[in-house]
C-alpha positions in Angstrom: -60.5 29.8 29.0 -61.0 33.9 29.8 -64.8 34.7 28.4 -66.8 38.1 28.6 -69.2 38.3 30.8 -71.5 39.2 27.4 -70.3 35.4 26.2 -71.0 34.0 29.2 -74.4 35.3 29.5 -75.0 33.7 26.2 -73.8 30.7 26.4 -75.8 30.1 29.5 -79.0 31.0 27.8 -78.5 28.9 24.9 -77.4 25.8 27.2 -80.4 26.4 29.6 -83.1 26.9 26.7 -81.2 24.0 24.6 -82.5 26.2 22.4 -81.1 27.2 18.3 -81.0 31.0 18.3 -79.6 33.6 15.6 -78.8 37.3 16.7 -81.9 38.9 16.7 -83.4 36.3 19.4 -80.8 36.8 21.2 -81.0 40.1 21.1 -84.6 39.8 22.4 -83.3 37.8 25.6 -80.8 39.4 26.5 -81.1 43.2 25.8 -79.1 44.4 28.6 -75.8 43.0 27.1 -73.3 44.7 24.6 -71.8 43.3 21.1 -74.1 40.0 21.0 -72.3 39.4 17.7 -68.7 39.3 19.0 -69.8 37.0 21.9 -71.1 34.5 19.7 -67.9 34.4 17.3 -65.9 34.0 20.9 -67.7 31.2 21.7 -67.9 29.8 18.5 -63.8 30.1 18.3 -63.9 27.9 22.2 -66.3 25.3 20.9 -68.6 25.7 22.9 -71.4 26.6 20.5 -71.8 26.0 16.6 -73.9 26.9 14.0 -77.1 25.6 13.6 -78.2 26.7 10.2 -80.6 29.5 8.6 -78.0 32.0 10.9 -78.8 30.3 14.3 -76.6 29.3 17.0 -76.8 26.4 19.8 -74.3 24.7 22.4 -72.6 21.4 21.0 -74.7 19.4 23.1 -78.2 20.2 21.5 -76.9 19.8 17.9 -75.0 16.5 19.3 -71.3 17.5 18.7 -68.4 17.5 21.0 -65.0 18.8 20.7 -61.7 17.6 21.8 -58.3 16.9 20.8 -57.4 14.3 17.3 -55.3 11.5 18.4 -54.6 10.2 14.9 -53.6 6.1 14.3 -51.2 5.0 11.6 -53.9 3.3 9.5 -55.7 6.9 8.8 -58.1 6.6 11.2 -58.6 8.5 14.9 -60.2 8.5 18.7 -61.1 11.6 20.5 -61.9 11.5 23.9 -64.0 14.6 25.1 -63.3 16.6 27.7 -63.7 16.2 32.2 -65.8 14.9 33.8 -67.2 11.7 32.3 -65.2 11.8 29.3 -66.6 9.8 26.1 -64.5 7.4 23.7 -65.2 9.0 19.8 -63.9 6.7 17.1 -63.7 8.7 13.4 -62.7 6.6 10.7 -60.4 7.4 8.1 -63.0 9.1 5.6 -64.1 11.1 8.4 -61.0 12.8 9.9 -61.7 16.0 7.9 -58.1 16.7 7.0 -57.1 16.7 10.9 -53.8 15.6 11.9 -52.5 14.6 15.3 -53.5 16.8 18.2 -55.3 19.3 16.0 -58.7 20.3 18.2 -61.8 19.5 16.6 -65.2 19.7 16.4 -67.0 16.5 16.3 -70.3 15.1 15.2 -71.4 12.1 17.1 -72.9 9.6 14.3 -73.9 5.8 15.7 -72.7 4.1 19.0 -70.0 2.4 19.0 -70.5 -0.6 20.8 -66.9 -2.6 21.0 -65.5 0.8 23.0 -69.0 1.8 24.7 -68.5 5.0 22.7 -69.2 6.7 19.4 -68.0 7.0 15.9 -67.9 10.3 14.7 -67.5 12.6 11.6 -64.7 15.8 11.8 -66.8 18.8 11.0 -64.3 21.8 12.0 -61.0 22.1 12.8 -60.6 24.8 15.8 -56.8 25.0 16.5 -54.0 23.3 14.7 -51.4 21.5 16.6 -49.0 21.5 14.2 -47.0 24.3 11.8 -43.6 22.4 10.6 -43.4 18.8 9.2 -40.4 16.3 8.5 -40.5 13.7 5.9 -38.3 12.0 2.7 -38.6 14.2 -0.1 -40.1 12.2 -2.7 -40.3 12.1 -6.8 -43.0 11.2 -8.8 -42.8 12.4 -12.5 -42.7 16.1 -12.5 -43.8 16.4 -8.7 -42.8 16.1 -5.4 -44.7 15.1 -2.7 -43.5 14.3 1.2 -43.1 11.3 3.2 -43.4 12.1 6.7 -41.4 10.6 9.6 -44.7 10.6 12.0 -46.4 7.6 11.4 -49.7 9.3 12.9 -49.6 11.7 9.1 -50.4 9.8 6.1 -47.9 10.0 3.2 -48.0 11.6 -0.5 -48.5 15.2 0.9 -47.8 17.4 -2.4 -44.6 19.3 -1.6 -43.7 22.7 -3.1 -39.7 22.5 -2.6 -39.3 26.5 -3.3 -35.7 27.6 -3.2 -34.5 24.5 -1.6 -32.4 22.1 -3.8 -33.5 18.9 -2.2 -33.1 15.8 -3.6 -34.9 12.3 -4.3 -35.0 10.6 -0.6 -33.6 13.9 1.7 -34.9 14.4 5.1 -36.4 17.9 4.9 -38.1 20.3 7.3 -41.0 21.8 5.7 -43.5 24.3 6.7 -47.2 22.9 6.7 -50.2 25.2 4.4 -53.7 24.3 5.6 -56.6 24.2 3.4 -60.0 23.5 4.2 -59.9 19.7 4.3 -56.1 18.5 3.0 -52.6 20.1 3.5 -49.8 20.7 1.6 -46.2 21.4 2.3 -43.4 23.5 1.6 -39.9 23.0 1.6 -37.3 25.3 4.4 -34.6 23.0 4.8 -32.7 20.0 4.2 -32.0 18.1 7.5 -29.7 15.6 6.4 -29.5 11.6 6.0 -32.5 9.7 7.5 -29.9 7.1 8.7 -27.7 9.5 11.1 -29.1 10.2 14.7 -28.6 14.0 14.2 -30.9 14.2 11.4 -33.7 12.3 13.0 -33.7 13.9 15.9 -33.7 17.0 14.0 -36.9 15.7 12.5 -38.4 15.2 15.8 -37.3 19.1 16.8 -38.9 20.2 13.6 -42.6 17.6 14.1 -42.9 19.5 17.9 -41.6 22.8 16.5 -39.7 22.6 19.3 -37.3 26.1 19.6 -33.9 26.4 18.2 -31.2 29.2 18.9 -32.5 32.0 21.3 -33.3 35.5 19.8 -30.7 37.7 19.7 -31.9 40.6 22.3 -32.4 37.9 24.5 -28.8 37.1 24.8 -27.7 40.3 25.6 -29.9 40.7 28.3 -29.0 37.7 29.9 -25.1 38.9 28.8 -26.1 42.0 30.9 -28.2 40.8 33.6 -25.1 38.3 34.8 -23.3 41.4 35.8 -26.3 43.3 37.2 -28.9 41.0 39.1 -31.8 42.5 39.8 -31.3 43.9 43.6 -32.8 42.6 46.4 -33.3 44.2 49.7 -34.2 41.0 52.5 -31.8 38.2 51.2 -30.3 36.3 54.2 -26.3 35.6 53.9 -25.7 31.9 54.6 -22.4 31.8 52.8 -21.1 30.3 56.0 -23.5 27.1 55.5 -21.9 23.5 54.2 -24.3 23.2 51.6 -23.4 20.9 48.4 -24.8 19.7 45.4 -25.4 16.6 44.2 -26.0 16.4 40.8 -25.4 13.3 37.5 -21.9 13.5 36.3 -22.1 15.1 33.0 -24.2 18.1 34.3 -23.6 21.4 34.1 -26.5 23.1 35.6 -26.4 22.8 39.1 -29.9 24.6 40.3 -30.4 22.4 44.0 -28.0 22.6 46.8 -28.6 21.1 50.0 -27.3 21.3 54.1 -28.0 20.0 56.8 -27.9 20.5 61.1 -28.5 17.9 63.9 -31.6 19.4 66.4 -30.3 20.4 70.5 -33.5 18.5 70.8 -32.9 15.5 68.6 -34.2 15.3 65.3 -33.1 17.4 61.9 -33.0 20.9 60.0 -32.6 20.1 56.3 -31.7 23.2 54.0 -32.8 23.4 50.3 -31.4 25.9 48.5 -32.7 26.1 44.8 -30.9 28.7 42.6 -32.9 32.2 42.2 -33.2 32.4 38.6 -36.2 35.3 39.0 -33.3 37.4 40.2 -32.2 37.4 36.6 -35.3 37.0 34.8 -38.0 39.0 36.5 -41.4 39.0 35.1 -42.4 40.2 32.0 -38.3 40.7 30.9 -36.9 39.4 27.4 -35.6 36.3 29.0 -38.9 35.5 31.2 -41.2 35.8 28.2 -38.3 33.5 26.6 -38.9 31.2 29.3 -42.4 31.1 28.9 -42.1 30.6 25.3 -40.2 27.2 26.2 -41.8 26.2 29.4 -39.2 23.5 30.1 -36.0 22.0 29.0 -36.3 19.3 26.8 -33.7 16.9 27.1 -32.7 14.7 24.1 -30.3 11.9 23.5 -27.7 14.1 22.0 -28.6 17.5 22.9 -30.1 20.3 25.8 -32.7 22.5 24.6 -32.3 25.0 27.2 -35.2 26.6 28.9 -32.9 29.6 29.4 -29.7 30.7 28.0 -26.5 29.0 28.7 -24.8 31.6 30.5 -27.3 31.8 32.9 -28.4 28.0 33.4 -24.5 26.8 33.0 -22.9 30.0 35.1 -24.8 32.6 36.3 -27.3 30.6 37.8 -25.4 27.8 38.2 -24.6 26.1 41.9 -20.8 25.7 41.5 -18.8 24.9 43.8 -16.9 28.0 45.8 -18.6 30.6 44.4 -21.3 33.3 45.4 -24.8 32.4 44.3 -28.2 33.8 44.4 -31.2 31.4 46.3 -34.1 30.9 47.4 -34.1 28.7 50.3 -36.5 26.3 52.7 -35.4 25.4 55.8 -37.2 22.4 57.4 -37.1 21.2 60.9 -37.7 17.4 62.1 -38.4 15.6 65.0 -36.6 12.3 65.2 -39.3 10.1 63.5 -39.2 12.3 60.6 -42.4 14.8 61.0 -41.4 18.0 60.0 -42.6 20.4 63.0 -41.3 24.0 61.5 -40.3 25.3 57.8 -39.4 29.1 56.6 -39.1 30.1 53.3 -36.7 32.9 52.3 -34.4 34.7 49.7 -30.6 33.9 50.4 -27.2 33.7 49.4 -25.0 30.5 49.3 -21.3 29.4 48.4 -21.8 25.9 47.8 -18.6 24.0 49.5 -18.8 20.2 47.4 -20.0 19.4 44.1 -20.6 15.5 44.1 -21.8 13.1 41.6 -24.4 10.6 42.3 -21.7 8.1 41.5 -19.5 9.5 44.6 -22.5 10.1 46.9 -23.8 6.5 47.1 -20.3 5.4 47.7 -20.1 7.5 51.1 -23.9 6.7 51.8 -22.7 3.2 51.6 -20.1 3.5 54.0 -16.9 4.5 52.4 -15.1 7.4 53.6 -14.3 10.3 51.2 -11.5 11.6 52.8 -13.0 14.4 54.6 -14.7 13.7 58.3 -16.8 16.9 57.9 -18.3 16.0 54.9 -18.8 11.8 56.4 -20.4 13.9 59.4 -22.6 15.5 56.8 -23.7 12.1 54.9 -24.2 10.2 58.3 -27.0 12.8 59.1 -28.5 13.2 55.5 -28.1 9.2 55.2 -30.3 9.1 58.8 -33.0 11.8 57.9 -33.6 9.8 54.4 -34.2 7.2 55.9 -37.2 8.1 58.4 -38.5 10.4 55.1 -39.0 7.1 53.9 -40.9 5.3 56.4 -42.9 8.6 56.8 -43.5 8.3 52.9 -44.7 4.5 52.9 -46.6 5.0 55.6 -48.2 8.3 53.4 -49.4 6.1 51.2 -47.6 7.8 47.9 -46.4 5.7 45.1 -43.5 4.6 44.4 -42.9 3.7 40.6 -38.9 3.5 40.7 -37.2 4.5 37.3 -37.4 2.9 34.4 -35.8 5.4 31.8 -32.6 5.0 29.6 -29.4 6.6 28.7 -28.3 6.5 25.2 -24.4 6.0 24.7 -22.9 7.1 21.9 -19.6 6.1 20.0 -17.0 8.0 19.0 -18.4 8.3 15.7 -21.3 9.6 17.3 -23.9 6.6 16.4 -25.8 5.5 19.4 -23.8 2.0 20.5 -25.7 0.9 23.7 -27.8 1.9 26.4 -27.4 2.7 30.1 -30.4 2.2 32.8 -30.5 5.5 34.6 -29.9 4.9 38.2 -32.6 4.6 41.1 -30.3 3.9 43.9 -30.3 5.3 47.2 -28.8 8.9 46.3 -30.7 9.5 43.7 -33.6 9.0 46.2 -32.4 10.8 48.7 -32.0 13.6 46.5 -35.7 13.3 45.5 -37.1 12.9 49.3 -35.5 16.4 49.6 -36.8 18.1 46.8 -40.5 16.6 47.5 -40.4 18.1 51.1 -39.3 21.3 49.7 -41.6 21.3 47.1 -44.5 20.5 49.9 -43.4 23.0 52.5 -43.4 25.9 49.8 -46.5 25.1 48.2 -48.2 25.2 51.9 -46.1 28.6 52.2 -47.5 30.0 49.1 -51.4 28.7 50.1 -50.9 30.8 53.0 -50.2 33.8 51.3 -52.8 33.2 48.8 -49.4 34.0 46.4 -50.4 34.1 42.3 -48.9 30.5 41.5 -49.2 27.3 39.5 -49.7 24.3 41.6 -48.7 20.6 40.8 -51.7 18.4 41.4 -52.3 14.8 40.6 -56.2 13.9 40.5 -57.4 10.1 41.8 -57.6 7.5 38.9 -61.0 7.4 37.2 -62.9 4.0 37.9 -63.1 2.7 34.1 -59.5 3.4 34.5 -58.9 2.0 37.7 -61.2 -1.5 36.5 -59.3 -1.6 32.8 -55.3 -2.1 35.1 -57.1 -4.7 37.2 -57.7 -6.6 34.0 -54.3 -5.7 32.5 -52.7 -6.7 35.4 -54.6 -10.3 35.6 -53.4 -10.8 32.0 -49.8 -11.0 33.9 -50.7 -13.2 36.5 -51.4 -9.9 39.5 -53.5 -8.7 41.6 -54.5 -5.2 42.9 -57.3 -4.6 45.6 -60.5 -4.4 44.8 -61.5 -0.9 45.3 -62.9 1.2 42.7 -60.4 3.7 43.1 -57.1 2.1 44.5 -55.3 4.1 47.5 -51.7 4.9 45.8 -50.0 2.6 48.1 -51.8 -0.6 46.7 -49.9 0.7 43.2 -46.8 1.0 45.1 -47.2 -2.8 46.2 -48.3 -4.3 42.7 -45.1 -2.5 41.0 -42.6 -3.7 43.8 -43.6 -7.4 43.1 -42.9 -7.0 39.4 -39.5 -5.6 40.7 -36.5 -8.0 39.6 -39.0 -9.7 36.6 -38.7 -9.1 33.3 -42.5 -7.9 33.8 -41.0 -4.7 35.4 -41.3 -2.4 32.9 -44.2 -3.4 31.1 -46.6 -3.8 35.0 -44.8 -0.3 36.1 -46.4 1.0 32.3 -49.7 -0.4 32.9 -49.9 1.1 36.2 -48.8 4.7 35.2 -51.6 4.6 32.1 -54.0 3.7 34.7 -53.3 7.5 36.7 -54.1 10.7 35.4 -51.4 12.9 34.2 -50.3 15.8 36.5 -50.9 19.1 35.7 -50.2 22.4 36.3 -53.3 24.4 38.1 -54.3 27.2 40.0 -56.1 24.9 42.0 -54.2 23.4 45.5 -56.2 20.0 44.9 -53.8 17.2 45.8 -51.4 15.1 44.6 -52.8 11.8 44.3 -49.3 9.9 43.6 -47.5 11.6 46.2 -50.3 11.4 48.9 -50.2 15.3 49.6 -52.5 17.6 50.1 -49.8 20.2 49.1 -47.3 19.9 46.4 -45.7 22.2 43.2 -42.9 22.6 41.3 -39.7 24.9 42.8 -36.8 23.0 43.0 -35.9 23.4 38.8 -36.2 27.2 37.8 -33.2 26.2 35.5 -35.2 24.2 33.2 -39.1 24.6 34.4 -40.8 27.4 34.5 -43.7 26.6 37.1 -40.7 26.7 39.5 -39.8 29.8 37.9 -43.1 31.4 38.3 -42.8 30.7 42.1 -39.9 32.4 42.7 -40.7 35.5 40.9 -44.0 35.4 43.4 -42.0 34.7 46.5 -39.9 37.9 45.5 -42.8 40.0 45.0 -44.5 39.5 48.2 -41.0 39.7 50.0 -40.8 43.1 48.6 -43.9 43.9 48.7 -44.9 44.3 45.1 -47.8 43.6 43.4 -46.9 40.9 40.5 -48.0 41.7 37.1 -48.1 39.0 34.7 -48.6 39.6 30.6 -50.4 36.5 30.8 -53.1 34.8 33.7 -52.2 32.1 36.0 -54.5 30.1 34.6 -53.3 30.5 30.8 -49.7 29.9 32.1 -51.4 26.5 33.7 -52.7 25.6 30.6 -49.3 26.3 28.6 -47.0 24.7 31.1 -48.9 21.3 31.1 -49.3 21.5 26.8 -45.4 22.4 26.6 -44.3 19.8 29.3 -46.3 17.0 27.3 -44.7 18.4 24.2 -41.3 18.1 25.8 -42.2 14.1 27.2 -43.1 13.3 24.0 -39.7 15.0 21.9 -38.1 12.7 24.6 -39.5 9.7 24.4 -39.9 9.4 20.7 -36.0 10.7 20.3 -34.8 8.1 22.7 -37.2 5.0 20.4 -35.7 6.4 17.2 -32.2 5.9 18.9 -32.8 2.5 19.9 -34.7 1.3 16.2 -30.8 3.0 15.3 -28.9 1.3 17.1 -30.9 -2.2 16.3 -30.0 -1.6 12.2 -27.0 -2.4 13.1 -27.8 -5.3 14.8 -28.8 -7.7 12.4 -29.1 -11.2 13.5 -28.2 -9.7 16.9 -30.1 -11.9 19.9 -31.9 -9.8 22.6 -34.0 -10.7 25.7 -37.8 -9.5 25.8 -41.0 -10.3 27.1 -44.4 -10.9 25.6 -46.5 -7.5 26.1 -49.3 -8.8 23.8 -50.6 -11.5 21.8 -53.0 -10.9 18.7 -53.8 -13.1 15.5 -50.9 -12.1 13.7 -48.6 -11.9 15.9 -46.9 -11.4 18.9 -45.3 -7.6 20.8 -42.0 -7.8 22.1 -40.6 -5.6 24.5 -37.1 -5.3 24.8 -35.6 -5.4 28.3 -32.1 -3.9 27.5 -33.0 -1.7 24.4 -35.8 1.1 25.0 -38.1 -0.1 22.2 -40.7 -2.9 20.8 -40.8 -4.7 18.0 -43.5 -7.4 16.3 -42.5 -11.1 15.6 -45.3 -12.3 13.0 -47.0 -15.0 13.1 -45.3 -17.1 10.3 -41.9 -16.2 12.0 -43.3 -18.3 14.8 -44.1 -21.4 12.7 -41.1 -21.3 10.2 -38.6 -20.4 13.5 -40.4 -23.3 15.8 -37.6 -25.2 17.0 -36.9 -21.4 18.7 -40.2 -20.6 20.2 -40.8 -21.2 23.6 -43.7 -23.5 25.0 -45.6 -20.2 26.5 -46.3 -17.4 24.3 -48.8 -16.1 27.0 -48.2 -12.1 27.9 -46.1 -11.8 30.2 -43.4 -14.6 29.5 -39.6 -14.3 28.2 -38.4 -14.9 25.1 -35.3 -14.7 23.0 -35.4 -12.8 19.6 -33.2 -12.2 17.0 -33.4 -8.7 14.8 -34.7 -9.3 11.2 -35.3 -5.9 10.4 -34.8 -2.4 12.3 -35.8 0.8 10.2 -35.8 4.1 11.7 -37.9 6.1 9.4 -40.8 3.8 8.9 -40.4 3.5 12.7 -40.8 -0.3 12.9 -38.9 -3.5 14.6 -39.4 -7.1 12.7 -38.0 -9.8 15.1 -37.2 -13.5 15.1 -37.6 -16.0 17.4 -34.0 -16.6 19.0 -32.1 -19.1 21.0 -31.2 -18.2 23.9 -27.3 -17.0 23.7 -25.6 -19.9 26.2 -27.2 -22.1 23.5 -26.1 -21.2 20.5 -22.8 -21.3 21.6 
């Protein structure tokens, strides 16, 4: 947050004194500052102090409040955990939430202990920032009113719905705009989405819940319309049109943004070329389409759909790595000695004409030894094929973890309705792929430390002891280990997922192990990647669909051309945004892709599945799928009227066979069954 220095001087005085002051004292302290008034209604808008009655003033601390962000529960009720460093557990029951929903900001007051977390319980007393402003639900019809269902299970139901000119009708999926009152909401109708039993319509619903954006503004298309003619002009950009580069990229894309070379040493070892597209050539800062970009701060990519970071005839054409023609880059050229240490990097503006565009699908066949046709492009394999492999001995012996991949694909039917789902890959070209963009990513984040250039670093903080302690438990539950440090070094994570590897337990240890580890940020701070096991790391390699990368690139052309770059918003604003819209984006994803599956699975009545036990409790137990990306509860009196099904051990951590009883999409739940296994039912 950007405070006055008059705010700042009063915040320190009242967190020094711990005292409760109204103007005029403050006024008598500090008499050599200006507008004491607005810098209390500045800090009262951070949170950082609060009133503290007959028109006095005092930091949250000394009138025992905190602030942080809502996490709401289905049942009503909420836990807020307060902000770095030593971060405190704050339960607030359902009475208590003050009208907050998830991810609103709040100010809390801390009642009792709460001694099962080791925290509080707390009461909602002001609502700072609200996450939300659109809602989707079922329209529903009670008498002469309607009120809304949402499709979030974290917002409570019966929200009194104003349908304006919208004719919507008993059990529509609508959009609605939210109204806030003091301490309750209500909602008002903008548009019907559709049936809440077609995948269209609930992803819809997840679009409208993140307010994520729809079509871009029109004056923003006809600057990208004019800027694809007209690049901005730069004076220093090296011609390597002459280079083999190639891209290698998943079959269905479209935006091509990497392309990569490669050249055997005189002296043995390698000089690996990455050449990212240069999308700040078209959208320089502060122009329609960067403040676009900003808007969006990432792609978001959902089962059935691209929401594009940046318009389509820029990601998809202009910007585009195809193959034979004339593109715009920004390039990093690293040099190798044979056992893989990189001994020389440059970093430069450049121009490419990619020669090959590959799928993954094609480039592991040639990294596994078949011939494409083409001796050049074997020549060129053999020697990416040979670097890759001493980039990852030097990365194991780095220490960084390595998680694999654990995401799906949905597949869709002709009819559109989601029919399957596909692993995505994590074979050795998709690696290799990803130990080039890391080293990029490394060798231009040391580049741009150098400089000192205006930039958003990726970091990746150390895993908090209580954090560290709570996956040693977790992973005993499961029958492993980890070693017995405080703060584990990243590759004991590395080993503890690799033993799950092959086991059902996969997905659910690999899980455990990524809750355990901060999230990575976006900061203006070069502090470390913990999971990577670098001291220097951010985001270039995707200016298509990230902006941090974007941001970098539009620095790197600045200080090329000696300009002084001028942002309409700070660094460390655009740090803050970028981590808040990439979270936003993870979670469109995540919940789109679980709505998919609980989809697919109400068609799949009676249909047997393979899971494992994540959890055991009193009334029942938590079944993770291991083919379908979703979990589902088999209740306790399944188990005893389904016996001669049940398996011996219902310990977490063990298989089991389950049959779907129930699958329902808008309430967001999966009722299973305990199955026989399929080769004996037959």
């Amino acid at each position: 947050m950007l405070l006055s220095s008059n705010a700042r001087a009063v915040y320190s005085l009242l967190s020094s004194t711990g005292e409760r002051l109204n103007i005029q004292a403050i006024n008598s302290r500090l008499p050599e500052i200006q507008d004491r008034t607005g810098a209390v209604a500045a800090l009262m808008k951070e949170g950082l102090i609060w009133h503290a009655g007959k028109g006095r003033y005092a930091t949250l601390k000394t009138l025992g409040m905190e602030v942080g962000t809502i996490r709401m529960r289905s049942d009503g009720s909420a836990t807020l955990y307060t902000q770095e460093p030593d971060p405190i557990r704050i339960v607030i029951e359902k009475n208590d939430t003050g009208g907050a929903l998830d991810r609103d900001v709040a100010i809390i007051r801390l009642l009792e202990p709460d001694l099962h977390s080791g925290g509080y319980n707390g009461r909602v007393i002001d609502i700072l920032k609200r996450f939300r402003k659109r809602i989707a639900g079922i329209a529903r019809k009670r008498g002469e009113n309607w009120f809304l269902d949402p499709l979030d299970p974290k917002v409570n139901g019966n929200i009194p719905l104003d349908p304006g000119e919208e004719k919507i009708r008993q059990g529509d999926l609508i959009g609605c705009d939210i109204e806030y009152g003091r301490s309750s909401i209500k909602v008002k109708a903008l548009s019907t989405v559709g049936s809440p039993n077609t995948p269209g319509a609930l992803i819809d619903s997840v679009c409208i819940d993140l307010d994520l954006p729809e079509d871009f503004p029109e004056e923003v298309k006809r600057e990208s319309d004019a800027v694809c003619i007209s690049p901005v002009p730069h004076s220093s950009r090296k011609d390597l049109r002459d280079v083999y580069t190639l891209t290698i990229d998943p079959v269905d894309a479209r935006d091509f943004d990497d392309a990569i070379s490669i050249e055997t040493l005189p002296q043995g070892g390698f000089r690996l070329g990455v050449h990212i597209a240069d999308v700040s050539a078209y959208a320089p800062p502060n122009s329609l389409v960067d403040n676009e970009a900003m808007k969006r701060g990432t792609s978001v990519y959902l089962p059935d759909r691209v929401i594009p970071m940046i318009p389509e005839i820029l990601s998809n054409s202009a910007c585009s790595l195809q193959p034979d023609q004339d593109r715009l880059t920004k390039t990093v050229l690293i040099s190798y000695d044979s056992s893989g240490k990189r001994t020389d990097f440059a970093v430069f503006s450049s121009q490419i004409r990619s020669r090959k565009r590959l799928n993954y699908t094609e480039a592991f066949a040639i990294l596994s030894g078949e011939s494409s046709g083409d001796p050049e492009l074997d020549e060129i394999f053999r020697q990416f094929s040979a670097l890759n492999t001493v980039l990852d001995k030097v990365r194991e012996k780095r220490g960084a973890v390595d998680l694999g991949a654990s995401d799906f694909r949905t597949q869709f039917s002709g009819e559109g309705f989601p029919n399957g789902f596909e692993r995505v890959s994590d074979d050795v070209s998709h690696r290799m792929i990803e130990n080039f963009m890391v080293e990029a990513n490394s060798a231009v984040a040391e580049f741009c430390k150098w400089l000192e250039l205006d930039v958003l670093f990726r970091v990746h903080g150390d895993p908090a002891p209580q954090a560290a302690e709570k996956l040693r438990r977790t992973l005993s539950i499961y029958g492993f280990k980890m070693p017995g440090q405080l703060s584990p070094r990243a590759s004991a994570l590395s080993k503890t997922v690799k033993e799950a590897e092959g086991t059902p337990l996969y997905p659910i240890i690999r899980d455990a192990v990524l809750r355990s580890m901060q999230k990575a940020v976006y900061s203006t701070e070069n502090s470390g990647h913990y999971g990577l096991a670098l001291r220097n790391y951010m985001h270039f390699t995707s200016p298509i669909r990230r902006y941090p990368d974007l941001i970098v690139h539009q620095a790197i052309t600045a200080y090329e051309e000696g300009k002084i770059l001028q942002r309409s918003e700070s660094i460390s604003t655009l740090a803050d945004m970028c981590s808040q819209l990439e979270r936003r984006a993870a979670a469109a994803e995540r919940t789109t892709t679980e709505l998919m599956a609980l989809l697919y699975l109400s068609r799949e009545t009676g249909g047997v599945f393979e899971g494992v036990i994540r959890d055991r409790t009193d009334f029942g137990l938590f079944i993770r799928l291991l083919d379908v990306p979703v979990e589902g509860l088999l209740h306790v009196s399944a188990l005893k009227k389904f016996r001669q099904f049940v398996p011996s051990d219902l310990s977490p951590g063990s298989g089991i066979f389950v049959s779907v009883e129930k699958s329902d999409p808008v309430e967001r739940r999966l009722s299973l069954l305990p199955a026989a296994a399929p080769e004996e039912s037959k």
